[in-house]
C-alpha positions in Angstrom: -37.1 53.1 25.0 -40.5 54.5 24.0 -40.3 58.2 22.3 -44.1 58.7 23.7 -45.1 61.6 25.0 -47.7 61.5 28.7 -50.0 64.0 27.0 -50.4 67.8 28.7 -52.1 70.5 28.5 -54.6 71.1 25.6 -54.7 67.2 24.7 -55.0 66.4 28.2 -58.2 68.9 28.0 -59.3 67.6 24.9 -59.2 64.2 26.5 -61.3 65.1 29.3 -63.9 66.8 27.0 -64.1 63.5 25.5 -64.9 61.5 28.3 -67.5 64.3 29.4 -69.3 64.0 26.1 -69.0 59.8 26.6 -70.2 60.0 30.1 -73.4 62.6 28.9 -74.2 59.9 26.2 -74.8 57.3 28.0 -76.3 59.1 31.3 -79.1 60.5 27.9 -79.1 57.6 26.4 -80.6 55.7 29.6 -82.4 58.7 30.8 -84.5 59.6 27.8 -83.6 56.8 25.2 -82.2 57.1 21.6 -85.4 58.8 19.9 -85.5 61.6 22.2 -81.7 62.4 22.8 -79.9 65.5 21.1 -77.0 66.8 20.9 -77.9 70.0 22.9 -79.2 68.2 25.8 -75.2 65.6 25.9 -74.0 69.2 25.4 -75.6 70.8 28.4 -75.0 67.6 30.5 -71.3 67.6 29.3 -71.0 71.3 30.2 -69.5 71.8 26.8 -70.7 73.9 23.9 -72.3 72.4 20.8 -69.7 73.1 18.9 -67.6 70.0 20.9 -69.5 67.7 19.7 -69.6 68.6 16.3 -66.2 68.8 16.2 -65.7 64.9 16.8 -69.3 64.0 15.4 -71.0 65.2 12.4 -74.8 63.6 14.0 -76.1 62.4 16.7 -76.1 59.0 15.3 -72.6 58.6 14.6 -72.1 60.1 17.8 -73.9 57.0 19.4 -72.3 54.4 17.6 -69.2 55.7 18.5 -69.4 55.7 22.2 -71.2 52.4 21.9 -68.0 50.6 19.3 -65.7 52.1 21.7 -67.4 50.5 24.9 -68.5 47.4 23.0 -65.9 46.0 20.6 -62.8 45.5 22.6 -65.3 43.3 25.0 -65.0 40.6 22.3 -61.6 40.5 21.9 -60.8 37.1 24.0 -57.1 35.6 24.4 -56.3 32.3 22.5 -56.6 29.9 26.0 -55.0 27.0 23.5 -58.3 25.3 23.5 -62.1 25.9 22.4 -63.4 25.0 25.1 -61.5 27.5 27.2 -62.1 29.9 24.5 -65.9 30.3 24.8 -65.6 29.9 28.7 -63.8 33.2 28.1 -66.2 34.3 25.6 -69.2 33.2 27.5 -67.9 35.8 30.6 -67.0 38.2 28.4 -71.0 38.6 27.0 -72.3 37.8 30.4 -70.2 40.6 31.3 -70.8 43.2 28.2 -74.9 42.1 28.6 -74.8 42.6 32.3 -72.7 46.2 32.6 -74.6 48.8 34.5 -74.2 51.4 31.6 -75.1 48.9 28.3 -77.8 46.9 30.1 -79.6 50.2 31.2 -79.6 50.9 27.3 -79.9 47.8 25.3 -83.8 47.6 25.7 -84.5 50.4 23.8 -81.8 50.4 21.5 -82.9 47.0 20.2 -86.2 48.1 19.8 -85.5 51.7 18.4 -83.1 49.4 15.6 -85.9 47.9 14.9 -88.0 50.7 13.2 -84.4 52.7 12.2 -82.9 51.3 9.4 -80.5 53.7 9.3 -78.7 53.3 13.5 -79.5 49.4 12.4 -77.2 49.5 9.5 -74.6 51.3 11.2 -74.9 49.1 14.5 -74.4 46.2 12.3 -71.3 48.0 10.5 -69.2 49.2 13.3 -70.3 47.1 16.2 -72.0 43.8 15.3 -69.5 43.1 12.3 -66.3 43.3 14.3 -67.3 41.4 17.6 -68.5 39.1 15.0 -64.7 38.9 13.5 -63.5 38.4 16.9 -65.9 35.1 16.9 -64.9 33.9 14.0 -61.1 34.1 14.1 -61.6 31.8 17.3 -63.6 29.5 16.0 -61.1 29.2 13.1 -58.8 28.9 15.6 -60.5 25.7 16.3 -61.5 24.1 13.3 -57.1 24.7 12.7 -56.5 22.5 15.9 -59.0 19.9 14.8 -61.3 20.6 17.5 -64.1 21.7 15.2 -65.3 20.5 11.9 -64.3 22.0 8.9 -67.2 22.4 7.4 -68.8 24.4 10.3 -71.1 27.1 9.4 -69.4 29.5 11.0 -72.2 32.5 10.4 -74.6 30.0 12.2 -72.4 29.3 14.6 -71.7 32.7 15.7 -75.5 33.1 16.1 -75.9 30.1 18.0 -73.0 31.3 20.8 -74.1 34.7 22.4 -78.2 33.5 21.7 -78.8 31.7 25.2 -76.9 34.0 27.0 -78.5 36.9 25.4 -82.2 35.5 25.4 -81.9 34.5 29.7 -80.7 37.7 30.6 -82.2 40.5 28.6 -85.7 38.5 27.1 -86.3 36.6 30.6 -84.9 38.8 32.7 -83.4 35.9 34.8 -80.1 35.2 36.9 -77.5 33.2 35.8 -77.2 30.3 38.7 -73.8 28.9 39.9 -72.2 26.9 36.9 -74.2 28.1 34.0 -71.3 29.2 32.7 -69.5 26.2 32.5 -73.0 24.2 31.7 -73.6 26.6 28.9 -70.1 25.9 27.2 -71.0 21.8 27.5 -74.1 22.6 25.5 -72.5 24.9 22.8 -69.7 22.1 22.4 -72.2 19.4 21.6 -74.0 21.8 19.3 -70.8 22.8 18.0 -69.4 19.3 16.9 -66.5 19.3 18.9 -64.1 17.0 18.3 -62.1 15.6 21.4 -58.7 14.6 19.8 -57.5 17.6 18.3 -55.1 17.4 15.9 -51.3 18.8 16.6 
């Protein structure tokens, strides 16, 4: 039997405050975009004091990257299906999914391009988001080149590259739908590319 405690009142509060400030982030984030956001203005929209914020982030950048790890790394977490192919089916929804979101898509434009002349929000971008979904990428394909489905000399920092690109470029670069089955078609294409190997080993 589990000794956990449903939380009450001040963590509850604290819990709420939390979401608040999450909520204010990215309502700023889309409204006014990462150059011109502060911490006074997620405050105000928060209905919390400064003081809040500070309290759980030392600067508006950390405080960005943390509502943005929170939302974005579990998304590439993706079961073991027992096969590759129905791993990056899963995979291929969960990015369409992630890329597609009302809150990240309204805010992806600009934070690619504001990473692209900060350094610093690039680093840490890399660091706390990009780094871990990319882990979550790798352990499946491992998972595959264990089974014998992939080749064990797969470069597997290409290969992460080469999954998430299409998906990515059609829906944020060309701004285009994904027809019936492109899922599925998608997969095929990333196989080939891939080298998968039909008779996995047991």
């Amino acid at each position: 039997m589990s000794s956990r405690r449903t939380p009450t009142g001040a963590a509850v509060l604290q819990s709420r405050i939390t979401s608040a400030i999450t909520e204010a982030v990215w309502d700023e984030l889309a409204a006014h975009g990462y150059g011109r956001l502060s911490m006074e203005a997620v405050a105000k929209r928060a209905g919390v004091g400064k003081s809040a914020l500070y309290r759980r982030w030392p600067s508006k950048q950390d405080m960005v990257i943390a509502v943005l790890s929170e939302f974005s790394v579990p998304r590439a977490e993706v079961a073991d299906t027992g096969s590759l192919r129905g791993d990056l089916l899963a995979t291929v929804h969960a990015l369409r999914d992630w890329f597609t979101h009302p809150r990240f898509s309204a805010v992806l434009p600009d934070l690619t391009a504001e990473a692209g002349r900060n350094e610093a929000l690039a680093a840490a971008i890399q660091e706390t988001i990009g780094g871990p979904r990319r882990e979550h990428g790798a352990a499946m394909l491992r998972r595959a080149i264990a089974r014998g489905e992939l080749p064990d000399e797969l470069n597997i920092e290409l290969a992460l590259d080469f999954v998430p690109g299409p998906l990515y470029w059609r829906l944020n670069v060309r701004k285009m739908a994904l027809d019936p089955g492109y899922s599925e078609e998608l997969v095929d294409f990333l196989l080939r590319g891939l080298g998968y190997v039909h008779s996995a080993r047991r």
